[in-house]
N, C-alpha and C positions, 0 to 999 in steps of 0.2 A: 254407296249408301251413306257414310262420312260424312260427306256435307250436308245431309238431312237432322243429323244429331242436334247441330246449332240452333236449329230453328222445331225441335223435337216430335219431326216428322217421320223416324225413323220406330216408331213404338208399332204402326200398323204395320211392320214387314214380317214374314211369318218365320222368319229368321231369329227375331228379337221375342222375348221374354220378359216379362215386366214382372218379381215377388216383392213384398214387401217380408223384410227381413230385419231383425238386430242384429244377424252374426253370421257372416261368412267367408268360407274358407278359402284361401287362392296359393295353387300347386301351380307350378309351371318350370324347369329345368333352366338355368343361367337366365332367369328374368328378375330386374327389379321391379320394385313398385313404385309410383309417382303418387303422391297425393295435392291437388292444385299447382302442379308441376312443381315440386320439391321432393329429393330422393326421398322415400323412407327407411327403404332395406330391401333387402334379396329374398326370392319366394321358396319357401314356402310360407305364409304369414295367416293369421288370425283376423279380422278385421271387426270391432264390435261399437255399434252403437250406444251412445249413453245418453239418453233423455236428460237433458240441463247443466249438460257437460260444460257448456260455455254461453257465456253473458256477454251479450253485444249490446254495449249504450248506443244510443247515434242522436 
């Protein structure tokens, strides 16, 4: 199912879960976390959204 992600085919599989969320939590035993493939840290972590957290000119 993997290569469905890219093209985000993967949302109808009854496997996958779609919520809209600000804030969730991620537990996992000797895992880190990647954010746009850059380490951030080791789990357990917080993760929270901030409406207008960052300004993109273009």
């Amino acid at each position: 199912m993997f290569p469905k992600v890219f093209a985000g085919k993967h949302v109808g599989h009854p496997a996958v879960q779609l919520r809209r969320v600000r804030t969730v939590e991620l537990a996992a035993s000797n895992i880190v976390a990647y954010a746009d493939g850059e380490r951030i840290g080791a789990l357990p972590m917080t993760i929270e959204v901030v409406p207008h957290a960052v300004c993109v000119l273009a």
